[in-house]
N, CA and C atoms of all chains as a GROMACS GRO file, in nm:
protein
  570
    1UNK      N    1   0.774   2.048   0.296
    1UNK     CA    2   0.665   1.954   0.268
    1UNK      C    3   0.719   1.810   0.268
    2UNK      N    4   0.641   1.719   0.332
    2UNK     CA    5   0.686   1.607   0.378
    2UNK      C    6   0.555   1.491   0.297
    3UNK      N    7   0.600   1.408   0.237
    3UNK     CA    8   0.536   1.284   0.206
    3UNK      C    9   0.538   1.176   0.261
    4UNK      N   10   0.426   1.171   0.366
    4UNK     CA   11   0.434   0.983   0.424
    4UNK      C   12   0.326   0.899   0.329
    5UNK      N   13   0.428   0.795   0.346
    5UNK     CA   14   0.394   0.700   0.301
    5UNK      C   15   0.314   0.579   0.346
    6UNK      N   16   0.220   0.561   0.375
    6UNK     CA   17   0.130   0.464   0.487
    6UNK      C   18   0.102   0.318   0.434
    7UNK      N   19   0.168   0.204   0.503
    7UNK     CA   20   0.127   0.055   0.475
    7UNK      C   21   0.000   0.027   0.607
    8UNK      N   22  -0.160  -0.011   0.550
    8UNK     CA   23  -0.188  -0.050   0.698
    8UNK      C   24  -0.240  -0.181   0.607
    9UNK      N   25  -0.208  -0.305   0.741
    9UNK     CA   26  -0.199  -0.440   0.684
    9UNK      C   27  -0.299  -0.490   0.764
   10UNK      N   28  -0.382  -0.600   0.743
   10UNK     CA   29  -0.449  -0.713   0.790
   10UNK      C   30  -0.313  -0.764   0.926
   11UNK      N   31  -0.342  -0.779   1.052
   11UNK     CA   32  -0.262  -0.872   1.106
   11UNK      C   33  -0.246  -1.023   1.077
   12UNK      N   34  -0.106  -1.102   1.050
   12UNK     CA   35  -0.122  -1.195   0.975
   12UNK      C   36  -0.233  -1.313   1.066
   13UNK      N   37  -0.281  -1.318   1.180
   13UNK     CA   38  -0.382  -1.393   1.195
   13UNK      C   39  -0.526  -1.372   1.226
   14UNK      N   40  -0.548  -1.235   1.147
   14UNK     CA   41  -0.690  -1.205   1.105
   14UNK      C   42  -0.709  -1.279   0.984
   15UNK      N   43  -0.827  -1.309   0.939
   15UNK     CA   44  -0.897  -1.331   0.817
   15UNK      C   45  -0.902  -1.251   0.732
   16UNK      N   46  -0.844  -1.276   0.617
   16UNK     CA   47  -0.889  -1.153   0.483
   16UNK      C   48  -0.915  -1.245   0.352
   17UNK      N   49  -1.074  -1.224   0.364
   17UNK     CA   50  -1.139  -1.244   0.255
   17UNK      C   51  -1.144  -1.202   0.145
   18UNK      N   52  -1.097  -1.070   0.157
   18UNK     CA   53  -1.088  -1.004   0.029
   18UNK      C   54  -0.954  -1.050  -0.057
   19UNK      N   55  -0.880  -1.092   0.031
   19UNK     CA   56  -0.742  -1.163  -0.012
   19UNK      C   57  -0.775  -1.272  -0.107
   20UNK      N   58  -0.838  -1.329  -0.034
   20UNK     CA   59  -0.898  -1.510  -0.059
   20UNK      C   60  -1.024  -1.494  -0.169
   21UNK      N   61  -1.072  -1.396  -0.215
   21UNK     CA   62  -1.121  -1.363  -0.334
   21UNK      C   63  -1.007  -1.360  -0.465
   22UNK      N   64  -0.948  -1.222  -0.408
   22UNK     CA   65  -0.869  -1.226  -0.527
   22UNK      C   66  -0.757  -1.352  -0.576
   23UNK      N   67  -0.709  -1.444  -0.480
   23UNK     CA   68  -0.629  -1.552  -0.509
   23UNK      C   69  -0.714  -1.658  -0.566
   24UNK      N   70  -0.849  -1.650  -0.558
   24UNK     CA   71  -0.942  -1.723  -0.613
   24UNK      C   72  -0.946  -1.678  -0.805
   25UNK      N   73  -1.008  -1.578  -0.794
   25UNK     CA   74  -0.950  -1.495  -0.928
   25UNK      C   75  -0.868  -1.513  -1.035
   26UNK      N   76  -0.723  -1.509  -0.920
   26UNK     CA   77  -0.571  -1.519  -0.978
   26UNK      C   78  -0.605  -1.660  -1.006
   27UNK      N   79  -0.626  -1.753  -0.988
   27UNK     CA   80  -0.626  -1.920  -1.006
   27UNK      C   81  -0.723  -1.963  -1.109
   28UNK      N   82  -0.868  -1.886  -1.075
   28UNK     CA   83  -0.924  -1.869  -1.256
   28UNK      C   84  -0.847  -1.823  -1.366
   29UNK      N   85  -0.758  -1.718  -1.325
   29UNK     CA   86  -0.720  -1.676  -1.458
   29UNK      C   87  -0.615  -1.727  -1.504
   30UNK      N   88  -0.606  -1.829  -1.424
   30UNK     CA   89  -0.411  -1.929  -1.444
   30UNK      C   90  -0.350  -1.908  -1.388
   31UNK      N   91  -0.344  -1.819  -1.283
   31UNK     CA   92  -0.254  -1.813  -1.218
   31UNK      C   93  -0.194  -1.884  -1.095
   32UNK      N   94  -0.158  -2.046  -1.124
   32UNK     CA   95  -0.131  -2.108  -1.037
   32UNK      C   96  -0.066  -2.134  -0.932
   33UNK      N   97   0.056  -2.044  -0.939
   33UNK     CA   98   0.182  -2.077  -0.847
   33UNK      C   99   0.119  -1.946  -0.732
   34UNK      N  100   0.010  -1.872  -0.743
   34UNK     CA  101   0.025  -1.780  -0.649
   34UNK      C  102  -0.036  -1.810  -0.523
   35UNK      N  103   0.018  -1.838  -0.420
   35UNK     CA  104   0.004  -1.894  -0.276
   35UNK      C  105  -0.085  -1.811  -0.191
   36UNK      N  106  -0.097  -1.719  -0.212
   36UNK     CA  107  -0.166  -1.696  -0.081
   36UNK      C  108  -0.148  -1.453  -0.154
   37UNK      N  109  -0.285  -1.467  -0.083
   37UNK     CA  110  -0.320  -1.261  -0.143
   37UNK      C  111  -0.339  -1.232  -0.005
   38UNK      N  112  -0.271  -1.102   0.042
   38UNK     CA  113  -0.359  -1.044   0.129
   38UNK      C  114  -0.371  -0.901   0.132
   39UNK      N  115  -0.466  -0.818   0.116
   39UNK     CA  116  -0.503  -0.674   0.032
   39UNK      C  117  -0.528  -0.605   0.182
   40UNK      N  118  -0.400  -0.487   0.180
   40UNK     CA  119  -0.444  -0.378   0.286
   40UNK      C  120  -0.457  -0.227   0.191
   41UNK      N  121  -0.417  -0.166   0.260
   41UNK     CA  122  -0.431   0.015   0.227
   41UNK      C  123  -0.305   0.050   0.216
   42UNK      N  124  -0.332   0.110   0.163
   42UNK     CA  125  -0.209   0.260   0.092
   42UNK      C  126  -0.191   0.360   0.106
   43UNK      N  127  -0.186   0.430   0.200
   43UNK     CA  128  -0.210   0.600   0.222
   43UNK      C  129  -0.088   0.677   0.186
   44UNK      N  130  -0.132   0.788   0.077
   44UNK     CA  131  -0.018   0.924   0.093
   44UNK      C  132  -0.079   1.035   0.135
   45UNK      N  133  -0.023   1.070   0.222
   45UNK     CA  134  -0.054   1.202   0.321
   45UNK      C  135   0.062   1.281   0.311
   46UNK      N  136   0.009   1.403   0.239
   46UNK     CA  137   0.102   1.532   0.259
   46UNK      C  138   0.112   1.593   0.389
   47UNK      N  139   0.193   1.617   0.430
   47UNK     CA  140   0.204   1.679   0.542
   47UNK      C  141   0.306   1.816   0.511
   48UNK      N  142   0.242   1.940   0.548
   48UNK     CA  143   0.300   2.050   0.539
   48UNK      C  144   0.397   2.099   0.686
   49UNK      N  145   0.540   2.080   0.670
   49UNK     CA  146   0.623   2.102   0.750
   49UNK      C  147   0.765   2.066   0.697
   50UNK      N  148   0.843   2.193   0.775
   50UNK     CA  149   0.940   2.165   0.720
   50UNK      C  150   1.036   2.075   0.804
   51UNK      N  151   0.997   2.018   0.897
   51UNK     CA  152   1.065   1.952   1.023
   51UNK      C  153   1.022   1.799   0.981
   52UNK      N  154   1.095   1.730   0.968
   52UNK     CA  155   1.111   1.566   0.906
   52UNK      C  156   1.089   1.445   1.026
   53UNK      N  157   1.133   1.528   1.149
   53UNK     CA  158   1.085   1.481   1.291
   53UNK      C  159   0.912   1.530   1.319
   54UNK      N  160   0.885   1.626   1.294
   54UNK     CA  161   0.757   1.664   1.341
   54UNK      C  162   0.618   1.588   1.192
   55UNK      N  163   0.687   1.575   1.098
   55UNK     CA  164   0.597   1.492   0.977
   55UNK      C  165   0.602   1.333   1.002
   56UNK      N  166   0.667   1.336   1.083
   56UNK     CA  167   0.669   1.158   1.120
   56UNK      C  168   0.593   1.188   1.247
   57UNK      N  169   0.582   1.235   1.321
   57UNK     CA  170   0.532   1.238   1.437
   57UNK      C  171   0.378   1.252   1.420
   58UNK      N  172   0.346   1.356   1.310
   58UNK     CA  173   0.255   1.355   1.285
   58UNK      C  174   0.131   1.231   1.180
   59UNK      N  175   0.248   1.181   1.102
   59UNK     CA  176   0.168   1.103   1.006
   59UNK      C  177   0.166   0.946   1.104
   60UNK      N  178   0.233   0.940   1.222
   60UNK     CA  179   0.238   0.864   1.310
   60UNK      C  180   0.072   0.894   1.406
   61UNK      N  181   0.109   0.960   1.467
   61UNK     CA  182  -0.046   1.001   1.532
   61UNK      C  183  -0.188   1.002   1.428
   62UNK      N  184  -0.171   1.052   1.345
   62UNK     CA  185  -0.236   0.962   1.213
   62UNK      C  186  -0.278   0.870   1.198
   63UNK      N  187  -0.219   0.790   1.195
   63UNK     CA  188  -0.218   0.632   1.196
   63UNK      C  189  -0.292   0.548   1.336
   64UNK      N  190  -0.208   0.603   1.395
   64UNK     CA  191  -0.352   0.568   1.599
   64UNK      C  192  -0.429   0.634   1.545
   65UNK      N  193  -0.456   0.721   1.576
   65UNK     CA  194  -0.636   0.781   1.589
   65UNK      C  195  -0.735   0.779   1.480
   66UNK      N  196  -0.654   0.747   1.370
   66UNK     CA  197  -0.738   0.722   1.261
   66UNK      C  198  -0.752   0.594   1.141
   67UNK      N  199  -0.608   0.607   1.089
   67UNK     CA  200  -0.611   0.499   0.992
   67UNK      C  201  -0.608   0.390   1.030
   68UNK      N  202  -0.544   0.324   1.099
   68UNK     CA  203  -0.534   0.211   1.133
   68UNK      C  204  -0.576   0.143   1.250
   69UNK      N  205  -0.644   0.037   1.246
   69UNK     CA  206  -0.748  -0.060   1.343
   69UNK      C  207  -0.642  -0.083   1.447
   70UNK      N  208  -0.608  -0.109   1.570
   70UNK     CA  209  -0.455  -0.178   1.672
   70UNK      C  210  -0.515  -0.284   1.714
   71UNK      N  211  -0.644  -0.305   1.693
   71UNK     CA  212  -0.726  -0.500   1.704
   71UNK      C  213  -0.685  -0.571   1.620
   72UNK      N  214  -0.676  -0.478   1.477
   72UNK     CA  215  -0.679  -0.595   1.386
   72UNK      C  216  -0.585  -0.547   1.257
   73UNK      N  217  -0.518  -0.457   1.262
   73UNK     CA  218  -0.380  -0.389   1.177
   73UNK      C  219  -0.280  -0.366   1.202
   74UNK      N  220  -0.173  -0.343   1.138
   74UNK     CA  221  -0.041  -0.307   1.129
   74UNK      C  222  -0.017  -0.194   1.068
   75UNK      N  223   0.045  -0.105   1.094
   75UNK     CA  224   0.076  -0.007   0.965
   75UNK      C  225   0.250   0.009   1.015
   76UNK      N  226   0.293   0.058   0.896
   76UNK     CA  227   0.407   0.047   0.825
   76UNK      C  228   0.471   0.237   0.772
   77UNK      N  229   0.546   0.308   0.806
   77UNK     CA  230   0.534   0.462   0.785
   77UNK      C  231   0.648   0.446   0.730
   78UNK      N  232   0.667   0.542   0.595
   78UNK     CA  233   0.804   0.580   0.548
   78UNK      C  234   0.743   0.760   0.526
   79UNK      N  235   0.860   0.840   0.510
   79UNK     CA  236   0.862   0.964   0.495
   79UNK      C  237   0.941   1.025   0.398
   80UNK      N  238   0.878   1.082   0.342
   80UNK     CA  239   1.011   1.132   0.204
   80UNK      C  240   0.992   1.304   0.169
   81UNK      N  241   1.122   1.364   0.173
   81UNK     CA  242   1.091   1.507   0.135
   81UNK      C  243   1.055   1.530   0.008
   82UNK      N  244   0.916   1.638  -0.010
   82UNK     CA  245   0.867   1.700  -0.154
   82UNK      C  246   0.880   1.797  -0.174
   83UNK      N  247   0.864   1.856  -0.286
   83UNK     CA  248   0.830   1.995  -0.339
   83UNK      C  249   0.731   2.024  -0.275
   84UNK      N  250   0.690   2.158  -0.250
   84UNK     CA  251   0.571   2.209  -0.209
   84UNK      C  252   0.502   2.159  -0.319
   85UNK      N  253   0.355   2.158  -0.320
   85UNK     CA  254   0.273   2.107  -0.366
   85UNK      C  255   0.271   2.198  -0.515
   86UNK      N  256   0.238   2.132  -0.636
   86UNK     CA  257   0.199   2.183  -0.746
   86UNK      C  258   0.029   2.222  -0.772
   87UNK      N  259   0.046   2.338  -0.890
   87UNK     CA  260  -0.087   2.405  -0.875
   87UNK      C  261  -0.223   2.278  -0.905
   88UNK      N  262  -0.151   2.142  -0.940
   88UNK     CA  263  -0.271   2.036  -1.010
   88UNK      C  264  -0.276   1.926  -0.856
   89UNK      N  265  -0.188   2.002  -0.745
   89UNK     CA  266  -0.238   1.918  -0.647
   89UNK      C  267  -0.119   1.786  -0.632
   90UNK      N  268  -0.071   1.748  -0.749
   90UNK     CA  269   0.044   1.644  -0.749
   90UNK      C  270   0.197   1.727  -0.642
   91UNK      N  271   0.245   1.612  -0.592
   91UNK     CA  272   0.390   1.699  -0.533
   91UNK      C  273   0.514   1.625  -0.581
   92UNK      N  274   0.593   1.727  -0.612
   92UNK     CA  275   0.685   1.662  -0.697
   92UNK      C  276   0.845   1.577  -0.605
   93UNK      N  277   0.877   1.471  -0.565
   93UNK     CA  278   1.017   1.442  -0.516
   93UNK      C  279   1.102   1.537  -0.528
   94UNK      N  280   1.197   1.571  -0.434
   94UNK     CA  281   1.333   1.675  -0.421
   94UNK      C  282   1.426   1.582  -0.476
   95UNK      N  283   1.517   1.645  -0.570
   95UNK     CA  284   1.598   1.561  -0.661
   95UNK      C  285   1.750   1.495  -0.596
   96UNK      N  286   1.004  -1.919  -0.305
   96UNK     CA  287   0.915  -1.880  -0.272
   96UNK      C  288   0.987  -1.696  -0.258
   97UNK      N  289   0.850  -1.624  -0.322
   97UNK     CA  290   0.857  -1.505  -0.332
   97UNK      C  291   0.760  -1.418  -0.290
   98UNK      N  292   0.766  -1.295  -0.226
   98UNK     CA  293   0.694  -1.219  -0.216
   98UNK      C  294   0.624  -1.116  -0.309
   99UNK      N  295   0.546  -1.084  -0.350
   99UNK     CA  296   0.563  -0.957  -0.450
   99UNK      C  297   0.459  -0.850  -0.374
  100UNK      N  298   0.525  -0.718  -0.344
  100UNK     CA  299   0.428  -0.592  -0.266
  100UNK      C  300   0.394  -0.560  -0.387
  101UNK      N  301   0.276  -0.539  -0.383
  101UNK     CA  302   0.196  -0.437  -0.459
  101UNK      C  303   0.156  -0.301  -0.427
  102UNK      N  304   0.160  -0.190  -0.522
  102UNK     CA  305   0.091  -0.066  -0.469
  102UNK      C  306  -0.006  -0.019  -0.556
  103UNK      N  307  -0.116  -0.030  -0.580
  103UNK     CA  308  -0.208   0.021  -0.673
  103UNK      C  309  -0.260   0.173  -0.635
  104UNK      N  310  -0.217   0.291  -0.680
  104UNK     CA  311  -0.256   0.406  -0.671
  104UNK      C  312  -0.321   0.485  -0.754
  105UNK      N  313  -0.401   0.570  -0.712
  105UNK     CA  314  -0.537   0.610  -0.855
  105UNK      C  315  -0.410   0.727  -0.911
  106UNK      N  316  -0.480   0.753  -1.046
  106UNK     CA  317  -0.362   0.862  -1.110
  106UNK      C  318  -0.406   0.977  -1.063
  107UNK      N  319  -0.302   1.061  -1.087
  107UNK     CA  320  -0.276   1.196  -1.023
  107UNK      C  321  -0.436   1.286  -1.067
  108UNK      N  322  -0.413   1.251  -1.170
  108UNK     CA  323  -0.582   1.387  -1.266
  108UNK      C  324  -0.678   1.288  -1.192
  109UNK      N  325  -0.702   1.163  -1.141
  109UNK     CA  326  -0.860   1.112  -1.071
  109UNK      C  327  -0.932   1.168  -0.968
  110UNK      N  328  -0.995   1.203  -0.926
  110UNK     CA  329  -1.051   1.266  -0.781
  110UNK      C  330  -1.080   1.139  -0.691
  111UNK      N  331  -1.003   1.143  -0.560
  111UNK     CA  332  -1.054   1.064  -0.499
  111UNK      C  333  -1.124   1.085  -0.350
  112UNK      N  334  -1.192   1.102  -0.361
  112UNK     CA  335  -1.302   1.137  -0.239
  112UNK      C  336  -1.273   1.037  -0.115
  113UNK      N  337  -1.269   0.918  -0.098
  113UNK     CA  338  -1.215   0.845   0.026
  113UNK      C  339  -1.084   0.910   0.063
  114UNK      N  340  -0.987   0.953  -0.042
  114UNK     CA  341  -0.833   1.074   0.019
  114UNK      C  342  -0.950   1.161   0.121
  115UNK      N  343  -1.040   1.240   0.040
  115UNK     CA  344  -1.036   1.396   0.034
  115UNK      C  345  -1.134   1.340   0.176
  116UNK      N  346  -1.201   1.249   0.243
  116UNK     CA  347  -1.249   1.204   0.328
  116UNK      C  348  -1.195   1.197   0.438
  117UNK      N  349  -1.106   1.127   0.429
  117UNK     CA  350  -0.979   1.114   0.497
  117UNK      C  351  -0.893   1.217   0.580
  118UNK      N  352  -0.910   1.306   0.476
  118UNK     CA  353  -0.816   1.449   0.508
  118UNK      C  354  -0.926   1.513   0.573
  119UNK      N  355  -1.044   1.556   0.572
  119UNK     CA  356  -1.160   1.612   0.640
  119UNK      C  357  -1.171   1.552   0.745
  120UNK      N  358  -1.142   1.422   0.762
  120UNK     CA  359  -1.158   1.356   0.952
  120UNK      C  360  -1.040   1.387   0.972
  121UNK      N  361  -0.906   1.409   0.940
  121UNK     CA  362  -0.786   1.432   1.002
  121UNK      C  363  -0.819   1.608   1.038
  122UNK      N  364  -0.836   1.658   0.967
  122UNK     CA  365  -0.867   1.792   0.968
  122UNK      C  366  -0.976   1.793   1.146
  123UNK      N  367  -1.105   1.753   1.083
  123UNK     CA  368  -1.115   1.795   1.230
  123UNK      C  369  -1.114   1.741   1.352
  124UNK      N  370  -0.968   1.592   1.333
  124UNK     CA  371  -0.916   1.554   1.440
  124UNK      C  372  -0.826   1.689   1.508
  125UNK      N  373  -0.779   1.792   1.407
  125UNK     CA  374  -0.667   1.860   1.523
  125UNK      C  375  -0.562   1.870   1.397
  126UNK      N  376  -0.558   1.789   1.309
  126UNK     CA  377  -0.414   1.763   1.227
  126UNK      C  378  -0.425   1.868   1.055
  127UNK      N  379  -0.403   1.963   1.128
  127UNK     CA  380  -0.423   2.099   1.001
  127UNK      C  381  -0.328   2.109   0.935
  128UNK      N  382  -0.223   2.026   0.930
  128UNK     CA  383  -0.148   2.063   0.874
  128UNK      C  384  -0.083   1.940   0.736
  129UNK      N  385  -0.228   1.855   0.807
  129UNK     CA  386  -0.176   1.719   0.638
  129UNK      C  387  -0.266   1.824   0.538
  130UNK      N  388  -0.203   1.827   0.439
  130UNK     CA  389  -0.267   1.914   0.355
  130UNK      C  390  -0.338   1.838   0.232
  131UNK      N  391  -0.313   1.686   0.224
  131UNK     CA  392  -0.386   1.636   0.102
  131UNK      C  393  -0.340   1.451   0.116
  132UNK      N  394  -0.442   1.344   0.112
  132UNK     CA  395  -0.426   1.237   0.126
  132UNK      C  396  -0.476   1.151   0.034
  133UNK      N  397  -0.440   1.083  -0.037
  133UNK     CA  398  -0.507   0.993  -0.132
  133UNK      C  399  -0.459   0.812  -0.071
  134UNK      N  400  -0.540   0.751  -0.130
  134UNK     CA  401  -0.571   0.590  -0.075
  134UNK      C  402  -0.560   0.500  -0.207
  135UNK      N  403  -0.516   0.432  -0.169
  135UNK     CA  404  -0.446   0.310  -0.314
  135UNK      C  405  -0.453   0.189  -0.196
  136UNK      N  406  -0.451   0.100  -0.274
  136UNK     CA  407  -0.446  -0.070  -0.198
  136UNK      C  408  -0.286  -0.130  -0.190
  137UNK      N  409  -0.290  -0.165  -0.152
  137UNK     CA  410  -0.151  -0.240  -0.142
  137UNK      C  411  -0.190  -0.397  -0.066
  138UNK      N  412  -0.094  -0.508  -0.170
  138UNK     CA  413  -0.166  -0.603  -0.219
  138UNK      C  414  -0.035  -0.680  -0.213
  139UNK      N  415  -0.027  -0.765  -0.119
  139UNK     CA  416   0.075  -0.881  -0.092
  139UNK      C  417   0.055  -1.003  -0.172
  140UNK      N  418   0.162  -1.056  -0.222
  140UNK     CA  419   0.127  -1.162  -0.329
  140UNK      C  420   0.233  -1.264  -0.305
  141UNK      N  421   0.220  -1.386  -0.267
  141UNK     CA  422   0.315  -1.477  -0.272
  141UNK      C  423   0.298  -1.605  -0.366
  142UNK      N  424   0.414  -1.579  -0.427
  142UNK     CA  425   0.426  -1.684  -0.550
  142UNK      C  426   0.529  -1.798  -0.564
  143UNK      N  427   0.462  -1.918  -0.576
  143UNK     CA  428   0.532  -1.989  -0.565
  143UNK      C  429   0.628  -2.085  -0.658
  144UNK      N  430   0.774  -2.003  -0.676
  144UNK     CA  431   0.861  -2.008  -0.772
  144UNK      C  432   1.014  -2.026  -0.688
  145UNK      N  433   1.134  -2.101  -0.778
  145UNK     CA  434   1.251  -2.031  -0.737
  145UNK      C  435   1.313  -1.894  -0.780
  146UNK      N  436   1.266  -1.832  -0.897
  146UNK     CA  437   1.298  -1.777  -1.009
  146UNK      C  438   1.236  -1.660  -0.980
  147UNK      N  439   1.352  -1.557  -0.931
  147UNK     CA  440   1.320  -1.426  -0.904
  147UNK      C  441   1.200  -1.360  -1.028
  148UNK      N  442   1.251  -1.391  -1.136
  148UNK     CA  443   1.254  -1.304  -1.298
  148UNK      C  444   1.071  -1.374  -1.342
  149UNK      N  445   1.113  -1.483  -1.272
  149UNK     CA  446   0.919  -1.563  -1.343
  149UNK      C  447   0.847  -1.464  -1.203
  150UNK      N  448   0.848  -1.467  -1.092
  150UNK     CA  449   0.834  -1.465  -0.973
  150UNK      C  450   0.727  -1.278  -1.012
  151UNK      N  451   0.838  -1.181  -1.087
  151UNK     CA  452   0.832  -1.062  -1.103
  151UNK      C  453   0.694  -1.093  -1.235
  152UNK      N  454   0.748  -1.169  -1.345
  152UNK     CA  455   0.664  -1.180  -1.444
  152UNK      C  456   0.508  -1.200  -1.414
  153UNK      N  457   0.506  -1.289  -1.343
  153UNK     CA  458   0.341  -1.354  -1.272
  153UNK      C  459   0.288  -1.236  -1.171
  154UNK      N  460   0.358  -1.159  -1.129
  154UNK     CA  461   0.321  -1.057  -1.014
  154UNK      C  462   0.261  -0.936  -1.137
  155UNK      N  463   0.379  -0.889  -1.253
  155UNK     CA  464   0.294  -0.781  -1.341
  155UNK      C  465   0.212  -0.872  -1.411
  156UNK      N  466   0.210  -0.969  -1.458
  156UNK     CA  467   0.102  -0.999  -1.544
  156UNK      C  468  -0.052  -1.024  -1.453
  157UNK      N  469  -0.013  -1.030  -1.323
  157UNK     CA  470  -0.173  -1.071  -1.234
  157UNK      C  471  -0.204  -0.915  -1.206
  158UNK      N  472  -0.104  -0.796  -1.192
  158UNK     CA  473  -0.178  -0.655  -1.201
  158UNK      C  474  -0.218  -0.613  -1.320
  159UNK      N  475  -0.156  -0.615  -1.429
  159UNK     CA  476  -0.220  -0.611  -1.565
  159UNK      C  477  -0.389  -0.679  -1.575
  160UNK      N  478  -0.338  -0.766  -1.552
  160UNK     CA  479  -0.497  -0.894  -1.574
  160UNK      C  480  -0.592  -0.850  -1.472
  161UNK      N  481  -0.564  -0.836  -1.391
  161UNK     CA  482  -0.695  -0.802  -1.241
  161UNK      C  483  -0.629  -0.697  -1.142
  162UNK      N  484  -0.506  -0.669  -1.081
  162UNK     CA  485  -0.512  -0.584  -0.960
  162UNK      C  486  -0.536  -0.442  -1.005
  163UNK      N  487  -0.482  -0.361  -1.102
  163UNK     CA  488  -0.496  -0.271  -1.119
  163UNK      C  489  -0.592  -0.202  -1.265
  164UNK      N  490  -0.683  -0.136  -1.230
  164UNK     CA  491  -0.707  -0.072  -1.398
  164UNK      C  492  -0.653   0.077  -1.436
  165UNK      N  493  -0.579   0.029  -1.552
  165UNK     CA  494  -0.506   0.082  -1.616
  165UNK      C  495  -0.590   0.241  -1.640
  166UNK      N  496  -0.667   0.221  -1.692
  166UNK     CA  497  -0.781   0.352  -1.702
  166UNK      C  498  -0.756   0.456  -1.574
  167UNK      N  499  -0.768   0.416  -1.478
  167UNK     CA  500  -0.755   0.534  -1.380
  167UNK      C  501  -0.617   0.502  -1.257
  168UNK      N  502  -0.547   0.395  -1.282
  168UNK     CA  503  -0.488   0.325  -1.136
  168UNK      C  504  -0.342   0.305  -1.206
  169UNK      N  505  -0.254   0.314  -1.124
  169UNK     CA  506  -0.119   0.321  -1.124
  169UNK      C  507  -0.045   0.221  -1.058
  170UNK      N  508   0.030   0.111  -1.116
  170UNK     CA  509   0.028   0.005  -0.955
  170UNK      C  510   0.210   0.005  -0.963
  171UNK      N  511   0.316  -0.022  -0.882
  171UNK     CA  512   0.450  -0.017  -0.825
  171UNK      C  513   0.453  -0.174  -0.782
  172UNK      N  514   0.560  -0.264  -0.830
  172UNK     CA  515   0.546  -0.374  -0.755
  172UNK      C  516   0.677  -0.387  -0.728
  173UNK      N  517   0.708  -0.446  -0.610
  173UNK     CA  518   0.850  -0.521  -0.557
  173UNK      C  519   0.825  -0.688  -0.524
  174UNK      N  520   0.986  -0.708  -0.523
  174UNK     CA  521   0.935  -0.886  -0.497
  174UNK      C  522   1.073  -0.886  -0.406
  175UNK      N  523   1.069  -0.949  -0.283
  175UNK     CA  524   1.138  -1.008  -0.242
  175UNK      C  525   1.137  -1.171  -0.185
  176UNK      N  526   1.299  -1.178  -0.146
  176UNK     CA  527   1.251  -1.352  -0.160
  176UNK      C  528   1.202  -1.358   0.006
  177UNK      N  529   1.156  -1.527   0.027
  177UNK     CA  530   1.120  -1.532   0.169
  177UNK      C  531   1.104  -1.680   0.169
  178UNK      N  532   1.106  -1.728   0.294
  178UNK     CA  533   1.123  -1.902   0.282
  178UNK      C  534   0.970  -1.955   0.303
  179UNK      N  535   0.952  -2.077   0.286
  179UNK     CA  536   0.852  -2.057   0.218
  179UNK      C  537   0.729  -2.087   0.314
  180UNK      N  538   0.640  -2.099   0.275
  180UNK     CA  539   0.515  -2.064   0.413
  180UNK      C  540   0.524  -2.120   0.534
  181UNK      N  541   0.486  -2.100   0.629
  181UNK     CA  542   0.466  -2.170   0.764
  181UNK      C  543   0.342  -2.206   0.759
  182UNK      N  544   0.314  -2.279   0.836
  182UNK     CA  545   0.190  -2.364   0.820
  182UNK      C  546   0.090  -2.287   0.895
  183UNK      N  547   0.111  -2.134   0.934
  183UNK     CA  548  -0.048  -2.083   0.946
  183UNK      C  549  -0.036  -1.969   0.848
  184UNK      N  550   0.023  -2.046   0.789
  184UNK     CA  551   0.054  -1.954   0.667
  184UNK      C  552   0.147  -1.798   0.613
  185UNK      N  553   0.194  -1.730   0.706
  185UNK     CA  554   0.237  -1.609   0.731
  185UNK      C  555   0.387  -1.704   0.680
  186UNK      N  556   0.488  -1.571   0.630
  186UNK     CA  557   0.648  -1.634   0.546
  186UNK      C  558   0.714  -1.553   0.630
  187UNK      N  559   0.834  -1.595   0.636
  187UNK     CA  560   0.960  -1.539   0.695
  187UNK      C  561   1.043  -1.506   0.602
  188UNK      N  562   1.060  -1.382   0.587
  188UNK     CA  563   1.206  -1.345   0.515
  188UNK      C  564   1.301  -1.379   0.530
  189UNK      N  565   1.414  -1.396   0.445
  189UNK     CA  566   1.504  -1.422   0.472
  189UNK      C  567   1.629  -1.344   0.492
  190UNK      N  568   1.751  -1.416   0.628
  190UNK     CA  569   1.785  -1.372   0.640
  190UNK      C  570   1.886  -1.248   0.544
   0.00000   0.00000   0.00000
């Protein structure tokens, strides 16, 4: 069992408003020195395999056909080996 | 000038239906074998400090205060340094 890890980002010369909200926010609440927000996604995707080449390959193809926009995103993949999955659904890191 | 990544992830006991969404369009893309996906934000923050240690401080105190709720959300932050904006705004790490 394989854990990827998914960054998908705003490309830095798209617009993100949702960024420019929350730095608005941060500056109500005092928070002055903070320059600039920009808010993408987070994905963890289990992937069941025991091949560390074929869970990247896969959480890669992932990422084209689904998660991520190629007009207007970036994504970012890391992969890490897990425990098979626990009975509450959580998976635990190999030590 | 600093970076700080954010990862805001829902806790393990939350149900999150945009994952379990997620995994149902991967599913009947072809990809049977991600077995479980959950979605958290990840949230770029640049602050403008020399001071690694304030840099870190202003990054947890703006997830405390607004990025993450504590009630159901889990957030991971890193800070690295980076020089400081370019004028369309996007930073360069440093070497």
């Amino acid at each position: 069992m394989f854990k990827a890890n998914v960054e998908v980002t705003l490309r830095a010369s798209i617009l993100d408003p949702q960024g420019k909200a929350v730095q608005h926010a941060l500056h109500n609440l005092g928070f002055a020195s903070v320059d600039k927000v920009r808010i993408g996604k987070h994905i963890e995707m289990w992937v069941d395999t025991d091949d560390e080449r074929e869970a990247r390959a896969i959480a890669k193809q992932a990422c084209i056909k689904l998660l991520a926009n190629p007009v207007m995103e970036d994504y970012h993949l890391e992969i890490e080996a897990v425990e098979t999955s626990m009975a509450d659904g959580s998976a635990v890191k190999k030590p």
